[in-house]
C-alpha positions in Angstrom: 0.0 0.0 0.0 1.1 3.7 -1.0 0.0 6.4 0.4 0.9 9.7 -1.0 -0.1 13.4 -1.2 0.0 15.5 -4.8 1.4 18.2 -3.8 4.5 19.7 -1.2 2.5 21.5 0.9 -1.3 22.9 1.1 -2.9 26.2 3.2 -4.6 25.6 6.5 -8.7 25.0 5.6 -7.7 23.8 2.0 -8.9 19.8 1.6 -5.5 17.4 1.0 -5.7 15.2 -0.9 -4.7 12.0 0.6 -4.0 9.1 -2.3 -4.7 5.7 -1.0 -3.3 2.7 -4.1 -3.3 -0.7 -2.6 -2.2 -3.7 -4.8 -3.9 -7.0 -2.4 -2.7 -9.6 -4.0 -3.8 -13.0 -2.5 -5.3 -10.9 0.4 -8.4 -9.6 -1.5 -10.1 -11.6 1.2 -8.8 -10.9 4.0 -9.2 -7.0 3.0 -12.9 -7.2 2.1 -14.0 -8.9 5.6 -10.7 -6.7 7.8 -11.1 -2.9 8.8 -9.5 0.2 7.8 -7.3 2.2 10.5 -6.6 6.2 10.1 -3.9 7.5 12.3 -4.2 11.7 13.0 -4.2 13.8 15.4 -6.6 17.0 16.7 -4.7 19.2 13.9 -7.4 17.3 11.8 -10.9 19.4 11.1 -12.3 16.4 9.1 -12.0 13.7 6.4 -14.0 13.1 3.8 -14.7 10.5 1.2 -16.4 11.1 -1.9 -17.8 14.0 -0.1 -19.0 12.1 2.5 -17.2 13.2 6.4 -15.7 10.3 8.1 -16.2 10.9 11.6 -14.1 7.5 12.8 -10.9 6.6 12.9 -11.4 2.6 12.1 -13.9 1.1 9.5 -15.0 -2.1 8.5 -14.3 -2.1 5.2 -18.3 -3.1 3.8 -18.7 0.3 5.3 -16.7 1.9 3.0 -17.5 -0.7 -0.2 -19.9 1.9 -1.5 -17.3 4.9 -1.2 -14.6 3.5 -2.9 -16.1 3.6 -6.8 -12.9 3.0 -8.1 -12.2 -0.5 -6.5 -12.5 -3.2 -9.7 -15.2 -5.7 -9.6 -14.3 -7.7 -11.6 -11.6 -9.4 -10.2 -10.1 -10.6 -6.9 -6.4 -9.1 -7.1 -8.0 -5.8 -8.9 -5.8 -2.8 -7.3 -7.7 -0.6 -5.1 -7.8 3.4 -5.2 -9.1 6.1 -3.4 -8.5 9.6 -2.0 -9.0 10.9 1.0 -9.5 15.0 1.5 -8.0 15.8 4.8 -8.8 19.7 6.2 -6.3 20.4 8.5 -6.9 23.5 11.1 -3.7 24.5 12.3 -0.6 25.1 10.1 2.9 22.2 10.8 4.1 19.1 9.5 2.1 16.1 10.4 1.7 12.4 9.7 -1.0 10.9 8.5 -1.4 6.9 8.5 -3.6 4.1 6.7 -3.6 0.6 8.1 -5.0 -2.4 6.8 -6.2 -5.1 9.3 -7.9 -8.5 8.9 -10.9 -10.0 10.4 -8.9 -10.7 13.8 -7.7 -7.1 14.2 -3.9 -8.0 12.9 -2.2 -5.7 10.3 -2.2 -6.9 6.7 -0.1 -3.5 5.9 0.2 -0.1 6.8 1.8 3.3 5.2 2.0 7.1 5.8 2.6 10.6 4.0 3.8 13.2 6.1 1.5 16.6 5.0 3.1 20.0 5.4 0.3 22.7 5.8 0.6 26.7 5.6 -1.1 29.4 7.3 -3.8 30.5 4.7 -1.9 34.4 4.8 1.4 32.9 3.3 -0.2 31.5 -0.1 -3.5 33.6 -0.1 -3.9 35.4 -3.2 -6.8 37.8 -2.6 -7.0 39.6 -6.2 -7.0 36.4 -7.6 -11.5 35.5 -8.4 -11.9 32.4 -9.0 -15.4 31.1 -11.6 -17.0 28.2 -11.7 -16.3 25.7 -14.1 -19.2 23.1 -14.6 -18.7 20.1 -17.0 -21.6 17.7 -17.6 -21.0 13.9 -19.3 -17.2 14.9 -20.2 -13.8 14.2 -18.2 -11.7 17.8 -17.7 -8.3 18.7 -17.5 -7.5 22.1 -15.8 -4.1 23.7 -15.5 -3.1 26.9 -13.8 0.8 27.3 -15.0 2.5 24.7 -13.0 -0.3 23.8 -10.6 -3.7 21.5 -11.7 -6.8 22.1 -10.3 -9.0 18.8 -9.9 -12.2 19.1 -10.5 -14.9 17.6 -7.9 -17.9 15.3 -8.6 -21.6 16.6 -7.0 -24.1 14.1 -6.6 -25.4 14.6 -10.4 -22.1 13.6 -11.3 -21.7 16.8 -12.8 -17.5 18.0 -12.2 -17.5 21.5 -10.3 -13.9 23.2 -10.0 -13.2 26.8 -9.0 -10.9 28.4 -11.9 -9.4 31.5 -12.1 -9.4 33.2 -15.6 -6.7 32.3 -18.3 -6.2 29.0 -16.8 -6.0 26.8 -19.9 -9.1 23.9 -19.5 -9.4 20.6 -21.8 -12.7 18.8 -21.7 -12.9 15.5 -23.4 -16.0 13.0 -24.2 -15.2 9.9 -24.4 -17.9 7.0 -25.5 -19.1 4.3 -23.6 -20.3 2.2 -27.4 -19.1 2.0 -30.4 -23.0 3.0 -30.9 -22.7 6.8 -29.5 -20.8 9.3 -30.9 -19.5 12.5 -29.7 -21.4 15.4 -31.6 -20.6 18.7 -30.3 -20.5 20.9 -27.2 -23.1 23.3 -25.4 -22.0 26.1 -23.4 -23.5 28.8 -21.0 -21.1 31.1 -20.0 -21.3 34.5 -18.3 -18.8 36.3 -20.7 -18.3 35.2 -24.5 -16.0 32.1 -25.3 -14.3 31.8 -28.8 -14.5 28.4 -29.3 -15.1 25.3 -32.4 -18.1 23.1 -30.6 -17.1 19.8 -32.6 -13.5 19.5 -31.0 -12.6 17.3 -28.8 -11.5 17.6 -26.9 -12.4 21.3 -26.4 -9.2 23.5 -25.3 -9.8 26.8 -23.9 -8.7 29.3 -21.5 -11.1 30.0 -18.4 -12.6 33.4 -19.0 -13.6 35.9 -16.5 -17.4 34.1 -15.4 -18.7 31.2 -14.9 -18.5 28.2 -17.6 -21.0 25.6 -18.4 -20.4 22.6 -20.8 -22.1 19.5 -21.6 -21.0 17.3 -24.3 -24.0 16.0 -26.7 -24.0 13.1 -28.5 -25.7 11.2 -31.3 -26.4 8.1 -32.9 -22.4 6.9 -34.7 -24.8 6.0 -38.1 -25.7 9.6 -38.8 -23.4 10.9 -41.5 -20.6 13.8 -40.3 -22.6 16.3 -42.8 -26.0 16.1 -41.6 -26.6 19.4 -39.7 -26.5 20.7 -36.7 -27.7 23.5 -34.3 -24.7 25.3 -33.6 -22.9 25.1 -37.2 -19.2 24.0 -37.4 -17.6 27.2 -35.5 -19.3 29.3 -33.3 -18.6 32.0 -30.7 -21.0 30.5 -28.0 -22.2 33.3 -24.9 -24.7 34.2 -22.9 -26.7 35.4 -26.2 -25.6 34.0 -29.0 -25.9 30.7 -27.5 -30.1 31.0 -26.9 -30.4 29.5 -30.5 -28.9 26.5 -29.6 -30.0 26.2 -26.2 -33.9 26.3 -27.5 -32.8 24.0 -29.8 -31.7 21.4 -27.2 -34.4 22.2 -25.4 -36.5 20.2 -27.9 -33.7 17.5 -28.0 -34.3 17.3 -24.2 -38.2 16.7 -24.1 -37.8 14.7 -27.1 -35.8 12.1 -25.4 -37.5 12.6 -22.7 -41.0 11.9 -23.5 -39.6 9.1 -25.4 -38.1 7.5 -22.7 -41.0 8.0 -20.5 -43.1 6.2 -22.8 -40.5 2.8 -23.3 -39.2 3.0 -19.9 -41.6 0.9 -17.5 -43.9 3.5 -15.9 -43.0 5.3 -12.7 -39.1 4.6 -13.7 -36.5 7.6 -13.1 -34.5 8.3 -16.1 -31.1 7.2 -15.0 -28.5 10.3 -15.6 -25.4 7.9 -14.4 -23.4 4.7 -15.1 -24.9 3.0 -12.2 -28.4 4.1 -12.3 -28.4 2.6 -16.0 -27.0 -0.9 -15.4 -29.2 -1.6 -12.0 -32.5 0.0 -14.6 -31.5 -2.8 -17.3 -30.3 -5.6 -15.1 -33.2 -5.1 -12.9 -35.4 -5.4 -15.7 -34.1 -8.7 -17.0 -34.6 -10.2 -13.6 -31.2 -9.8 -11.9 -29.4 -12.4 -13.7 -25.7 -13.3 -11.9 -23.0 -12.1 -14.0 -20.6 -14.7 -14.9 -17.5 -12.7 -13.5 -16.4 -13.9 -10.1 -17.3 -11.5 -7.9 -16.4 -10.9 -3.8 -19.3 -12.6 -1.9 -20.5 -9.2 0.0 -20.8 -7.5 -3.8 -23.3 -5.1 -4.4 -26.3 -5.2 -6.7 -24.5 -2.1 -8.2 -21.3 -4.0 -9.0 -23.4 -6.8 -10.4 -25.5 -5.1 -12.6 -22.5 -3.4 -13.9 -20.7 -6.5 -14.6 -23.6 -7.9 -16.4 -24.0 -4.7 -18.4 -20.1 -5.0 -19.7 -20.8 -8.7 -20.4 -23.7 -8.1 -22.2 -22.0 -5.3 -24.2 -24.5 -2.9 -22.8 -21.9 -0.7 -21.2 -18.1 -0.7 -22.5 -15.8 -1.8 -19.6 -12.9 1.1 -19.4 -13.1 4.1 -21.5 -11.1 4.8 -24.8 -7.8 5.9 -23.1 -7.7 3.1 -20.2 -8.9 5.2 -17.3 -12.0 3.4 -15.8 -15.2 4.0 -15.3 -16.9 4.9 -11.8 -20.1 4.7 -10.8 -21.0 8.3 -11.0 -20.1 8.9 -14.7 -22.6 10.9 -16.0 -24.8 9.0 -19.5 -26.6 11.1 -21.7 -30.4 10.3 -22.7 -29.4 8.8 -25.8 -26.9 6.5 -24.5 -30.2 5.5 -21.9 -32.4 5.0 -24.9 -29.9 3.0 -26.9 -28.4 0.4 -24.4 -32.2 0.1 -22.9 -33.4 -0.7 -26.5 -30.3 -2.9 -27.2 -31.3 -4.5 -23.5 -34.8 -5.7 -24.8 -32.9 -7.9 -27.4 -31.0 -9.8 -24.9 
């Protein structure tokens, strides 16, 4: 087990991000059914993961099985990730420990970072206004000279990052089917972008307001020249984007309507990864995915499973990364695999 920190040192009431990467091994076992120990002191405010505050020190770890979206399930020596954010109240150097125990309370493994923390006054930059960047059913890349800004998940699975202006933002779709295919880009923003909506990824420097983006995308049969609402290039703001926002406003009760007629009535639209599979699995009567799963897996992880097996869901996206739970899926990715789900 590593456990590291991304940066040198961070400001007194700024999260740290704590990076947990455990490679089991033959002890997948024992981890699943052992307990999790953090070691900190009372220069700790909280700790939170996936913005949820843990208020113990030790956890069993089916506590935490929900939390940690990036553990594999599809195999029993999968390596296992996580971070923790760690607000720290008072300004030193301090340690900060994970342990690994099994069932019987003995340690499996155990590391540490040491996290070097700043009075807010030394780094503070007050001049510098930061905007909010929101990216829907895209992955982002933001970089402020030397220094990247992470971007945090709500719970729409939207990302939300605070960016100050001219700090240079990538935002990248990337498709879950061979079936989907990346279209082009809508943006709200409070002051006017300059941008081409059919890159992508989309490159651009942060302006000085607030940015929304949502990638949209379409059926991979339609031809490249068929139109569409925004044209080719386009300067997209606050005005000249209500064209294509009315436009996608019909796109949006289109799909909508659609889907509340096929889905089965009463059914949420699903706007996530996992919401999908557990909608299509649980409609095919919960059938056990043939991957060996941990015994204490969650309907989540099996419907998930099932979907990839199925070819319903694509199991790691284009560039390797994997999914989590929480990805965002657009309506037409929800009408295609619960159509393609009907054949099965």
């Amino acid at each position: 087990m590593d456990v590291t920190t991304s940066k040198s040192d961070y400001l007194v009431n700024t999260p740290v991000d704590v990076n947990i990467a455990i490679a089991p091994g033959t002890d997948m076992s024992k981890i699943l059914n052992g307990s999790v120990a953090l070691t900190y002191g009372d220069e700790v405010e909280k700790v939170e993961l996936n913005g949820k505050e843990l208020t113990k020190k030790e956890y069993i770890v089916r506590e935490l099985a929900q939390k940690l979206t990036s553990q594999s399930s599809n195999s029993q020596s999968s390596n296992i990730k996580a971070t923790l954010n760690v607000t720290y109240k008072k300004a030193g150097k301090f340690d900060f420990g994970v342990a690994l125990k099994d069932a019987s309370g003995d340690q499996i493994c155990a590391a540490g970072t040491q996290v070097v923390v700043a009075e807010e006054a030394a780094e503070l930059t007050p001049a510098t206004k930061l905007y909010t960047l929101t990216v829907k059913n895209a992955d982002v890349t933001i970089k402020n000279g030397d220094e990247e800004i992470k971007a945090e998940k709500n719970d729409k699975g939207e990302l939300i990052a605070k960016v100050p202006e001219k700090a240079d933002v990538t935002v990248t779709y990337t498709s879950q089917s061979d079936a989907v295919a990346f279209d082009q880009w809508t943006i709200t923003t409070d002051e006017t972008l300059d941008v081409d909506v059919k890159n992508n990824p989309l490159k651009f420097q942060m302006p000085d307001g607030g940015v929304t983006i949502e990638a949209m995308t379409k059926d991979a049969s339609i031809e490249e020249d068929e139109p569409n609402i925004l044209g080719t290039a386009a300067v997209v703001g606050t005005a000249a984007a209500g064209t294509a926002i009315l436009a996608w406003q019909g796109y949006q009760l289109g799909t909508e309507l659609y889907l509340k007629t096929a889905l089965p009535a009463g059914t949420a639209i699903p706007t996530n990864r996992a919401e999908l599979a557990l909608l299509v699995w649980n409609h095919a009567g919960k059938p056990a995915p043939a991957a060996v799963l941990p015994a204490d897996a969650t309907d989540t992880q099996k419907a998930i499973a099932w979907a990839v097996e199925n070819d319903l869901l694509k199991a790691a996206k284009d560039n390797g990364e994997t999914y989590v739970d929480t990805d965002s899926v657009s309506r037409v990715e929800v009408i295609r695999v619960w159509n393609k789900a009907q054949e099965k």
